[in-house]
N, C-alpha and C positions, 0 to 999 in steps of 0.2 A: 529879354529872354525869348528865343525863338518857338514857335509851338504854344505859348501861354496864354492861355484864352483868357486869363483877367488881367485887368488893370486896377488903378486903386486911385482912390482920388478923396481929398480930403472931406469929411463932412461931422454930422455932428452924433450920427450912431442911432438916433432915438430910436430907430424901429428895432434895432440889435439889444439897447440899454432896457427899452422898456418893457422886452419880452424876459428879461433877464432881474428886471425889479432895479437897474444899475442906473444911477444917475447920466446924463449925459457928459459928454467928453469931444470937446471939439476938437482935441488934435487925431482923433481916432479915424483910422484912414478904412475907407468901406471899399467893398471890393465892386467894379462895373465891368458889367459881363457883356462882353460884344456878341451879340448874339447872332450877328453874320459869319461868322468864326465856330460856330457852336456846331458838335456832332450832329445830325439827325438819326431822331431814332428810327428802332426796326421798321413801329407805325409808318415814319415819315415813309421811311424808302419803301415800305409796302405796299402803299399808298404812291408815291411816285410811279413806280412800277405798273402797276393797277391802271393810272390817267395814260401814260405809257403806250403802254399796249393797248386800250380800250376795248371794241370789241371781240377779240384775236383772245385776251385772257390770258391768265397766268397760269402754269401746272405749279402742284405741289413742291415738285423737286426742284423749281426754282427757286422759290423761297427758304428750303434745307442746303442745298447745296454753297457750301461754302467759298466766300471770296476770295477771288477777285470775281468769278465765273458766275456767282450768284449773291442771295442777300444774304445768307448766314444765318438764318432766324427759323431755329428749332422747333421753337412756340409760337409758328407761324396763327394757328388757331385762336389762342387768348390776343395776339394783337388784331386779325381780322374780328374778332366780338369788341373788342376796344373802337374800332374803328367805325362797328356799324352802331355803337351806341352813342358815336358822336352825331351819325345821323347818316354814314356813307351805305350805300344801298348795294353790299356787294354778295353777288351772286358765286353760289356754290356749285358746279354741276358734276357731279362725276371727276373729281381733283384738278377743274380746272376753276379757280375763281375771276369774275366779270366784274368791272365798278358800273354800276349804272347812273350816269347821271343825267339829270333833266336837263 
């Protein structure tokens, strides 16, 4: 199937059975997620964008402005606090945001 981000491949379920109280079952086919294949989220491309442009910076309306032209992410603000609670150090000034990295 073209587009279809998973595959499935034979195993024995345990982690799906035993979160379920269900015995095991070997013919039970688990799903394997290619995760080369996989969206990135708003964070990611926020963050792309951010390493990007480095010190130059990002405005606001880039992040709102929707695709193709920009990243489409309305809630630009809750992913930048996402982002800097993973530890990334980015700067605010005036609706332009900086990544600062060491």
């Amino acid at each position: 199937m073209q587009g279809d981000y998973t595959s499935y491949e034979q195993g024995t379920g345990d982690n799906i059975n035993q979160a379920k109280g269900v015995s095991s079952n070997p013919c039970l086919l688990q799903p394997v997620i290619k995760l080369n294949n996989m969206k990135k989220t708003q964070g990611d491309r926020i963050l792309d964008l951010l390493r990007k442009r480095g010190e130059i910076g990002v405005k606001v309306f880039e992040f709102m402005t929707p695709r193709p032209n920009g990243l489409g992410v309305s809630q630009y603000g809750a992913r930048v606090l996402e982002l800097r609670r993973k530890g990334f150090n980015i700067i605010n000034s005036r609706g332009l945001f900086v990544l600062k990295e060491e």
